[in-house]
BALUMTI-464898 format. One record per residue (C-alpha): residue number from 1; z, x, y. Coordinates in nm, 2 decimals. Example, Ala and Ser with C-alpha at 12.3 -4.5 7.8 and 13.67 -1.06 7.14 Angstrom:
% residues 2
REC    i       z       x       y
REC    1    0.78    1.23   -0.45
REC    2    0.71    1.37   -0.11
% end
This chain:
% residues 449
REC    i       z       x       y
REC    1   -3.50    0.23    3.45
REC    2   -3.65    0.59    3.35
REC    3   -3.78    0.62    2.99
REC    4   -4.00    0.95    3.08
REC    5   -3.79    1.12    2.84
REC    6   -3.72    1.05    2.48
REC    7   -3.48    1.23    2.20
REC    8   -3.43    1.17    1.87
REC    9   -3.14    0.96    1.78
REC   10   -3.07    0.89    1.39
REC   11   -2.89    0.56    1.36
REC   12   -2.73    0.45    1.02
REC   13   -2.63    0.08    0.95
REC   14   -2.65   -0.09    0.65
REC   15   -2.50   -0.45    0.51
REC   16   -2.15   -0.37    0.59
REC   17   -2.23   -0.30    0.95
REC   18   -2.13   -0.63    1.04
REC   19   -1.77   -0.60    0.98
REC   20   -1.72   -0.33    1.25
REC   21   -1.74   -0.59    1.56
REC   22   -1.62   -0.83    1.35
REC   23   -1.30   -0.87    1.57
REC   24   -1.13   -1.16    1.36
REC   25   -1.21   -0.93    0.99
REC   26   -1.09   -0.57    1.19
REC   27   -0.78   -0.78    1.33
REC   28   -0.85   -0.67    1.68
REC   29   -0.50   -0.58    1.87
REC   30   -0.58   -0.83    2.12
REC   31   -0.57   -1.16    1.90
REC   32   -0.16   -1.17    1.87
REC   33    0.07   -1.12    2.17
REC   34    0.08   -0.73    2.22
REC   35    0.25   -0.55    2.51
REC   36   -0.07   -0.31    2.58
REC   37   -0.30   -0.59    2.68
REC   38   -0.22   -0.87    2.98
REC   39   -0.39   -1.22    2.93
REC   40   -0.45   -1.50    3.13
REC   41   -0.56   -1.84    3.01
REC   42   -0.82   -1.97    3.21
REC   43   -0.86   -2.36    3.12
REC   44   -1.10   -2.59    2.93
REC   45   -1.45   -2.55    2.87
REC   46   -1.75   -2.64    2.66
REC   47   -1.94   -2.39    2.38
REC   48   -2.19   -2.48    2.17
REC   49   -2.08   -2.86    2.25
REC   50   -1.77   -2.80    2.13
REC   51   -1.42   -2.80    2.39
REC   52   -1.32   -2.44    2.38
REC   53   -0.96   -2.23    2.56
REC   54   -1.10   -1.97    2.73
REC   55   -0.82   -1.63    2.75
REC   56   -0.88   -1.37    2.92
REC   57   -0.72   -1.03    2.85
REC   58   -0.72   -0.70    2.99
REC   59   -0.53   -0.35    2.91
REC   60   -0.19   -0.37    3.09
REC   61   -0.14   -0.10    3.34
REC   62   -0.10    0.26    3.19
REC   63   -0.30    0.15    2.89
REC   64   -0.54    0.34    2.72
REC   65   -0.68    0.03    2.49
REC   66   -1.07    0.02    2.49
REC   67   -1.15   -0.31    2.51
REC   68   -1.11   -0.63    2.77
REC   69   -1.29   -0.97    2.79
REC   70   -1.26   -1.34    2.72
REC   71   -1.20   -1.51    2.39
REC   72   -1.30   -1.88    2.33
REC   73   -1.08   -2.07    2.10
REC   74   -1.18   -2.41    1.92
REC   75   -0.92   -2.68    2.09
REC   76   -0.95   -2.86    1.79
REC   77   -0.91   -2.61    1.47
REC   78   -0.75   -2.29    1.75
REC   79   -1.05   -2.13    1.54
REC   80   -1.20   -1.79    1.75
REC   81   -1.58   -1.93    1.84
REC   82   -1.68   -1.63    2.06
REC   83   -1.56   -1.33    2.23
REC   84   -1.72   -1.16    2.55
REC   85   -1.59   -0.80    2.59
REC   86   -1.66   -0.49    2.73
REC   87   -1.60   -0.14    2.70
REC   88   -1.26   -0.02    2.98
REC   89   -1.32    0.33    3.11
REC   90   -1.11    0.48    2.85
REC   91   -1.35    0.35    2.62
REC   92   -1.64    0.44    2.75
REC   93   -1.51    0.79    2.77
REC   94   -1.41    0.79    2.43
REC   95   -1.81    0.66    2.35
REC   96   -1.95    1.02    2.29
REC   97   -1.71    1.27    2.19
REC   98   -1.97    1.44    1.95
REC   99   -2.28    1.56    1.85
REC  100   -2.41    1.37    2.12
REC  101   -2.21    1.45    2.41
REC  102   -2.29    1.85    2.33
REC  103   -2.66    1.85    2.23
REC  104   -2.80    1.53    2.43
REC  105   -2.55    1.58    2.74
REC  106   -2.50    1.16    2.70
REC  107   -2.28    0.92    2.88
REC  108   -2.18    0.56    2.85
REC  109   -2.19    0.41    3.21
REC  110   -2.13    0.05    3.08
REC  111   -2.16   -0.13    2.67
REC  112   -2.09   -0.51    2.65
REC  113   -2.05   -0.74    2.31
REC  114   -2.10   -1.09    2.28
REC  115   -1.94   -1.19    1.89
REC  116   -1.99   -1.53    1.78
REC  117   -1.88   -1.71    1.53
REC  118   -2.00   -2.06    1.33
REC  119   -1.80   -2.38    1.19
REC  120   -1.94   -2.53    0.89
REC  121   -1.77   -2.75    0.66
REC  122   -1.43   -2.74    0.93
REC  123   -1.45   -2.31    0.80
REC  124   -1.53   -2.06    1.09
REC  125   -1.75   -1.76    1.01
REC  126   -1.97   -1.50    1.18
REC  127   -2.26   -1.59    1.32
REC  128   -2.39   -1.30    1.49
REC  129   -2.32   -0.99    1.73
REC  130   -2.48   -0.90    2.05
REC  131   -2.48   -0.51    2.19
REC  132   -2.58   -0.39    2.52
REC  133   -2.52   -0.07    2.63
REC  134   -2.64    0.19    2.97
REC  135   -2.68    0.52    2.85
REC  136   -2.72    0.86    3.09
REC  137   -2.88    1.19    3.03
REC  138   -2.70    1.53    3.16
REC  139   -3.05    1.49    3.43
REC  140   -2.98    1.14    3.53
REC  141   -3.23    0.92    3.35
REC  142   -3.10    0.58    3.22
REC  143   -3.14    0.40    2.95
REC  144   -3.10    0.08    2.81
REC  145   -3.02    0.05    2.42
REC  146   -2.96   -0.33    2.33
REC  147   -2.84   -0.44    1.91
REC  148   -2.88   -0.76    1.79
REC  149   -2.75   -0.87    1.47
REC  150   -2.71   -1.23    1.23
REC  151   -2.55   -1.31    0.95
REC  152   -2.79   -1.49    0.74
REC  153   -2.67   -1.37    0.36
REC  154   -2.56   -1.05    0.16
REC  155   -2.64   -1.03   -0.22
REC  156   -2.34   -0.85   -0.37
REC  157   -2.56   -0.65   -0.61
REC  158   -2.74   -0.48   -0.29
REC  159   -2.38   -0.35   -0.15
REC  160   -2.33   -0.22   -0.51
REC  161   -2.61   -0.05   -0.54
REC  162   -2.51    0.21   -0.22
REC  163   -2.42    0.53   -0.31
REC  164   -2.00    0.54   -0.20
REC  165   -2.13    0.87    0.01
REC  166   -2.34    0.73    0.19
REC  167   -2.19    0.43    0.31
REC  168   -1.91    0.52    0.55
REC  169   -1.68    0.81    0.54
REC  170   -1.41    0.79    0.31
REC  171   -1.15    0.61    0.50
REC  172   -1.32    0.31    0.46
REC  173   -1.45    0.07    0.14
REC  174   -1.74   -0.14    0.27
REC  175   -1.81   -0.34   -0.03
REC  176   -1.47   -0.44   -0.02
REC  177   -1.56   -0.59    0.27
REC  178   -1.94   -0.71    0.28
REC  179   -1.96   -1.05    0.15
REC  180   -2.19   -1.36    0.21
REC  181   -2.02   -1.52    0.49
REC  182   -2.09   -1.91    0.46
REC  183   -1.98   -1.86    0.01
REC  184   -1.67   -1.72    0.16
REC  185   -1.30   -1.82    0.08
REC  186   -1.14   -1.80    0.42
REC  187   -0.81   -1.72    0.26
REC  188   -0.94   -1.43    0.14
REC  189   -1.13   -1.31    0.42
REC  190   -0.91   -1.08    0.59
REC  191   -0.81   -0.91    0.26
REC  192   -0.73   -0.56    0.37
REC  193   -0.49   -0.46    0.62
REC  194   -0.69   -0.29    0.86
REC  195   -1.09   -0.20    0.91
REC  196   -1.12    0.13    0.99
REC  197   -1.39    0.17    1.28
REC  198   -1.64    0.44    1.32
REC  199   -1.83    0.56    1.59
REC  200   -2.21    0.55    1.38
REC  201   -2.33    0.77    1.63
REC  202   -2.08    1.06    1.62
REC  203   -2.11    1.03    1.23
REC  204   -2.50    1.13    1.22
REC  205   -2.47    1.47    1.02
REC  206   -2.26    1.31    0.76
REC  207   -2.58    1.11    0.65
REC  208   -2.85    1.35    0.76
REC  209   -2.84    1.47    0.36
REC  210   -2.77    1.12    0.15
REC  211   -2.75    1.37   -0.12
REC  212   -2.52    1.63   -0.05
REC  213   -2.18    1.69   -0.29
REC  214   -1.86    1.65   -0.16
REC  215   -1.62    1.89   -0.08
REC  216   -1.32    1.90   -0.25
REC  217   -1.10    1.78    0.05
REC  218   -1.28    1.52    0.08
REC  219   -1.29    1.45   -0.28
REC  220   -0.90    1.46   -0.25
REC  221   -0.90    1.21    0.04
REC  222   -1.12    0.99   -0.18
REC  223   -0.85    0.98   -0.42
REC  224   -0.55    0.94   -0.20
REC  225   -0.75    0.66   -0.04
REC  226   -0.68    0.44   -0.31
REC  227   -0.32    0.54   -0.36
REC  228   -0.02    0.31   -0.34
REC  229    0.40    0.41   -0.33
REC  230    0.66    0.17   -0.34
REC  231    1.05    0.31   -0.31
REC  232    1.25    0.04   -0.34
REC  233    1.65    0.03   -0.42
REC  234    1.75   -0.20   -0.70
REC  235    2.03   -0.35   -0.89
REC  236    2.07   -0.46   -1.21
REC  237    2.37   -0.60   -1.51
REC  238    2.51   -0.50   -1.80
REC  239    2.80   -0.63   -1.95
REC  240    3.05   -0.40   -2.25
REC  241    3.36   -0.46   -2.49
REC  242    3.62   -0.48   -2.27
REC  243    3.97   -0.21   -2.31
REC  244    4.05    0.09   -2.36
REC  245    3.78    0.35   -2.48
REC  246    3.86    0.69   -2.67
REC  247    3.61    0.95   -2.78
REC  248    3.70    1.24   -3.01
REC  249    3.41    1.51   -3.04
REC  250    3.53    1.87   -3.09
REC  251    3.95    1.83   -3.09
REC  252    3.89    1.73   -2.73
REC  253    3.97    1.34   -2.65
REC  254    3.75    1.15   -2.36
REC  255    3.94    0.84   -2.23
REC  256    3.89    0.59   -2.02
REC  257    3.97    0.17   -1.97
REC  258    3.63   -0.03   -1.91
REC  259    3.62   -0.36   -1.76
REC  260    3.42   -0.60   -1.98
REC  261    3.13   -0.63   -1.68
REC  262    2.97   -0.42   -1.42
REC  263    2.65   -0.32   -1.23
REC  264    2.42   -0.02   -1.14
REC  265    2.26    0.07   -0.86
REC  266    1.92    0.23   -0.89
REC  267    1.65    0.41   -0.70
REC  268    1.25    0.32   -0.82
REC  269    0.96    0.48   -0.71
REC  270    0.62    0.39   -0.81
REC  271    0.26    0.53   -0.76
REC  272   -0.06    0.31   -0.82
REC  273   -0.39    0.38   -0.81
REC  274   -0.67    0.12   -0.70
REC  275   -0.95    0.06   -0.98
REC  276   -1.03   -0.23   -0.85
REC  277   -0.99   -0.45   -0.52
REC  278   -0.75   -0.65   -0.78
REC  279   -0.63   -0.42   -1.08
REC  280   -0.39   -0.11   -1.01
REC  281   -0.26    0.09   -1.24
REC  282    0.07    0.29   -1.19
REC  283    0.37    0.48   -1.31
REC  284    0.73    0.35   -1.25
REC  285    1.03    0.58   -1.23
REC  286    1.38    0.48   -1.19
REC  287    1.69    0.65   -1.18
REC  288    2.07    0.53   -1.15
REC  289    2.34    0.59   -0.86
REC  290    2.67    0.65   -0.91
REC  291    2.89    0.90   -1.15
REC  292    2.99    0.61   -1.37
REC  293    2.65    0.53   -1.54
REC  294    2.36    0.71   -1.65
REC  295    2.04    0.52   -1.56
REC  296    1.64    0.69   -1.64
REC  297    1.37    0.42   -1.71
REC  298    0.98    0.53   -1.70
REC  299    0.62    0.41   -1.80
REC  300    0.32    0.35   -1.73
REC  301    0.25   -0.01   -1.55
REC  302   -0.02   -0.24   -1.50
REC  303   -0.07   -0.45   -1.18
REC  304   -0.30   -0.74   -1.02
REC  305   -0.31   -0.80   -0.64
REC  306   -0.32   -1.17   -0.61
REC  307   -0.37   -1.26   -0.16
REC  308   -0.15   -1.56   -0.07
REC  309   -0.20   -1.53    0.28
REC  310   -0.44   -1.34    0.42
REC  311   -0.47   -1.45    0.79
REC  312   -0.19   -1.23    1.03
REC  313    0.05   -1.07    0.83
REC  314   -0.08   -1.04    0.46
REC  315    0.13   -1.20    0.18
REC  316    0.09   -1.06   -0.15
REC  317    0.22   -1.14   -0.50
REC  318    0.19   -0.86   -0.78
REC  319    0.24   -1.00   -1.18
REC  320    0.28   -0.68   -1.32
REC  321    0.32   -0.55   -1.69
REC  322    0.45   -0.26   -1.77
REC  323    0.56   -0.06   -2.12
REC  324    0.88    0.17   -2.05
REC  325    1.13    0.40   -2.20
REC  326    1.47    0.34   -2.09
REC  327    1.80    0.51   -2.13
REC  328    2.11    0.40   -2.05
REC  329    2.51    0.51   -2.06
REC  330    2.89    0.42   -1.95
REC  331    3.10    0.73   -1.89
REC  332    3.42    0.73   -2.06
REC  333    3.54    1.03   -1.87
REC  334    3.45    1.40   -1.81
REC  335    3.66    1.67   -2.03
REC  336    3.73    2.04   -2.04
REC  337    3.54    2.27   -2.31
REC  338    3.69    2.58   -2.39
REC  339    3.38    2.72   -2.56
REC  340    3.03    2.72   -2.53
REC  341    2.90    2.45   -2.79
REC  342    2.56    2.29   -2.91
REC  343    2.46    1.90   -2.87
REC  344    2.13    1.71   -2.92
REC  345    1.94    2.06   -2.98
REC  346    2.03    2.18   -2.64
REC  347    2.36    2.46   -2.54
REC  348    2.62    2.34   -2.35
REC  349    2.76    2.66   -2.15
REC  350    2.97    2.46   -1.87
REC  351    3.31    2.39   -1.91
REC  352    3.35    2.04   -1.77
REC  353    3.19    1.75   -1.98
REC  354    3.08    1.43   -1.95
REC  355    3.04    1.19   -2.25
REC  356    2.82    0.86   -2.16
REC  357    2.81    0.62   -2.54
REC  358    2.56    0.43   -2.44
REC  359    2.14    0.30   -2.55
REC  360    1.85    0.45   -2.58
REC  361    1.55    0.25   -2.64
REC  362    1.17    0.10   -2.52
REC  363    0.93   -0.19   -2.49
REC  364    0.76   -0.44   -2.22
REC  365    0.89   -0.52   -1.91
REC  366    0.75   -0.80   -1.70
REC  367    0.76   -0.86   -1.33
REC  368    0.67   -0.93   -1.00
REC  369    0.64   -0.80   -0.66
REC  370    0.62   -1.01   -0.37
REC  371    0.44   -0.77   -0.04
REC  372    0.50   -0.88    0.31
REC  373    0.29   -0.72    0.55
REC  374    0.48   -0.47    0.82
REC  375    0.21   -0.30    0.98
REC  376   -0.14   -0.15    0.91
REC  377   -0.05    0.00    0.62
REC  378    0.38   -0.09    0.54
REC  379    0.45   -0.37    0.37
REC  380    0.78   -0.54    0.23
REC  381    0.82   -0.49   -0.12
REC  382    1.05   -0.75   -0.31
REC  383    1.04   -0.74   -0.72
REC  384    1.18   -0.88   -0.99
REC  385    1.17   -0.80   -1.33
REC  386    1.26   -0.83   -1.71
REC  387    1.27   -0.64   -2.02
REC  388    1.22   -0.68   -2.32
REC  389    1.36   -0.40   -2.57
REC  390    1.10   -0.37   -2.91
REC  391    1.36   -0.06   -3.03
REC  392    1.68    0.00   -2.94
REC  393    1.90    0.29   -3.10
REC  394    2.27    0.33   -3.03
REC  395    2.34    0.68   -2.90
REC  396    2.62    0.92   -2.76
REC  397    2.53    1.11   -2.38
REC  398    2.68    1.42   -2.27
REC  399    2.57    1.59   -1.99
REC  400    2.70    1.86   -1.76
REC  401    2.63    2.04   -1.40
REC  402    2.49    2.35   -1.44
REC  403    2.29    2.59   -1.17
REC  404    2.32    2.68   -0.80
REC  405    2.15    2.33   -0.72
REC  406    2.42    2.16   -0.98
REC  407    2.12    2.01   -1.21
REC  408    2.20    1.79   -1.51
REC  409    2.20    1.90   -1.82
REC  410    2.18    1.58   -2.05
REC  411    2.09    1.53   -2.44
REC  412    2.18    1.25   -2.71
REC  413    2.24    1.18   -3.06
REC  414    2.26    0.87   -3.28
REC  415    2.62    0.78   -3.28
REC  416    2.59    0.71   -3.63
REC  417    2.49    1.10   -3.69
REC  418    2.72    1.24   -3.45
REC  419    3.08    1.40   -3.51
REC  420    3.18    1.20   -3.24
REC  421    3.45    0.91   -3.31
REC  422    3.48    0.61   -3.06
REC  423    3.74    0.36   -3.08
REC  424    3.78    0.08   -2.86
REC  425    4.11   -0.13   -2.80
REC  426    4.23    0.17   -3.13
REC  427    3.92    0.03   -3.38
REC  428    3.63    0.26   -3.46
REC  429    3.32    0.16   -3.42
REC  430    2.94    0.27   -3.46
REC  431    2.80    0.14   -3.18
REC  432    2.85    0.15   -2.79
REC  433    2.99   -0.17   -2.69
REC  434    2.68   -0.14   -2.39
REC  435    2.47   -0.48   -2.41
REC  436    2.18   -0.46   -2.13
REC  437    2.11   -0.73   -1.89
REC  438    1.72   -0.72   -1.93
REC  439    1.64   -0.89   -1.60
REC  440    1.66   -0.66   -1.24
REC  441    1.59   -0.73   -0.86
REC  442    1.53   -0.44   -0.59
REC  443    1.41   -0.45   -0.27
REC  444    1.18   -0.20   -0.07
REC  445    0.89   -0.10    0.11
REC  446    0.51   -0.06   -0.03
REC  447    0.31    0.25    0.13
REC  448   -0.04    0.14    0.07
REC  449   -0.33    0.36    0.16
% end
């Protein structure tokens, strides 16, 4: 091996390092049956004194995956105990794509890992990690560049004390992930989705100035890093005075038979932002379907992520509390106006009509999602909820289509202030005959960055 020649590398590493080979935390694609990789099982043997599986695998053909080895599986708890694995030549290519590959002329002729792992107290954790790698100049010369790492222990407070900019690049959290090993909950080991891996090398000039600001993309991707959207479609009750409805506002009559039951569907959307590993906080929207019922409920919402499962496929459940504003009406028909009139400080100018008696009102709402893991970053999102109303006002709708895009128009007054008269089954009454079944269900899907 030729060493005549030397050039200055600056490596970065720090506590988190670890997690990067860590192929059990990134949830390597080779662990779970995938059709890019071909395995092979390869018997019984002994590691560490302990009866092992040994399975080999290797990118199928046409594959561009990086990695191929052996993995050695405990025969008694099917725990991962080590993995031997080397760089395929797509991989290697993929080494030095960089900084390094222009200024230093560098190659990767070969890089081998060697992960192992520990059981203590029937729990499996890493143990340690073992690099080797043959590097080549532009000239020829070789060189050999070998890693060694063990877990011994983390302290929490050092992780904290690293400046977010100059831990990783933005896509990734590490003190979400550093953690002393052997104090480790194994059901919450794998807590994120996915580990985002780096190539330390190729990210040298974002640490060559610990100090320097951040631009405002990157302060933007910081932000939309800890983003969360969850569209989900949902249904929910309410049940009315049954019979026949009339509503006299302005000489012109709106009528209409209700059945004493009936169901919306609805459309929510929510965004949440990530303060913590645990707490979220986030805005609900939801609006109604249909031409029969007006539906628009809003607030602000508070969320804890609570892991249930956390090895394979995550399984998540989300107690959430939340304080909305909610509005809700039954349409009793649309009319014809033969003038331009005012309602609920706001000019009606269409001719067509709708009137919606109905509730207006706010207070706590109280649920639950329940997250089942899709893919990297896609999960299932099932809720349920329930409200609880701390005001509720009885109130008369009207709304009508208006502009090239045929937007609503919608305002409300009291029904007890209004000029409107509604009788139901020919009695006149202040109120809507709406009651509100607090409790909803929706189903969905939960973007989480």
């Amino acid at each position: 091996m030729d060493s005549s020649e030397a050039f200055p590398i600056s490596f970065y590493g720090g506590p988190h390092f670890i997690h990067e080979l860590d192929c059990v935390k990134a949830r390597f694609a080779f662990l779970k049956p995938h059709k890019d990789y071909e395995y092979r099982y390869d018997g019984l043997s002994v590691y560490n004194n302990e009866k092992v599986h040994k399975i080999s695998f290797s990118p199928a053909v046409k594959s561009k995956k990086i990695y191929k080895g052996t993995m050695y599986i405990h025969a008694a708890s099917l725990s991962y105990l080590r993995f031997d694995m080397q760089l395929t030549d797509p991989g290697l290519k993929q080494r030095f794509n960089g900084i390094f590959d222009s200024q230093y002329g560098l190659s990767s002729l070969e890089k081998t890992y060697v992960v192992n792992y520990q059981l203590k107290d029937s729990i499996c954790y890493l143990k340690s990690i073992f690099e080797n790698e043959l590097l080549q100049t532009k000239d020829g010369h070789l060189y050999n560049s070998p890693l060694e790492l063990v877990v011994t222990k983390t302290k929490a407070s050092a992780i904290d004390a690293i400046p977010f900019r100059c831990q990783l690049p933005l896509a990734y959290v590490p003190d979400r992930e550093a953690s002393n090993y052997f104090e480790s909950d194994w059901r919450s080991y794998n807590t994120l989705s996915q580990v985002e891996l780096i190539d330390t090398l190729s990210s040298k000039k974002l640490f060559e100035n610990a100090e320097q600001s951040l631009s405002k993309k990157d302060r933007f991707l910081e932000v939309f890093s800890h983003l969360d959207f969850s569209y989900r479609l949902g249904y929910q009750a309410y049940h009315l005075t049954k019979g026949w409805r009339q509503l006299d506002f302005q000489e012109v009559a709106f009528e209409k038979n209700l059945e004493d039951a009936g169901t919306t569907l609805v459309v929510e959307g929510m965004v949440a932002y990530n303060l913590t590993q645990r707490f979220n906080i986030g805005y609900l929207i939801e609006v109604g379907l249909g031409d029969n019922n007006l539906q628009d409920k809003h607030g602000p919402q508070l969320i804890y992520k609570l892991p249930l499962k956390t090895m394979g496929k995550n399984l998540l459940l989300e107690p959430q509390l939340a304080y909305v504003w909610h509005k809700f009406g039954r349409s009793v028909g649309t009319q014809t106006f033969d003038q331009k009139f005012s309602f609920g400080g706001k000019d009606f100018k269409q001719s067509k009509v709708e009137a919606l008696p109905g509730i207006r009102h706010h207070g706590l709402q109280i649920g639950s999602s329940l997250l089942y893991q899709l893919s990297a970053r896609l999960y299932l999102d099932m809720n349920a909820s329930y409200y609880m109303a701390s005001h509720t006002e009885e109130v008369l709708f009207l709304q009508e289509r208006s502009g090239f895009f045929l937007t609503r128009k919608t305002a409300f007054e009291p029904l007890a202030e209004t000029e409107a008269i509604l009788t139901i089954n020919d009695e006149v009454i202040q109120t809507s005959g709406i009651n509100y079944d607090n409790w909803a269900i929706s189903i969905g899907v939960r973007i989480a960055f």
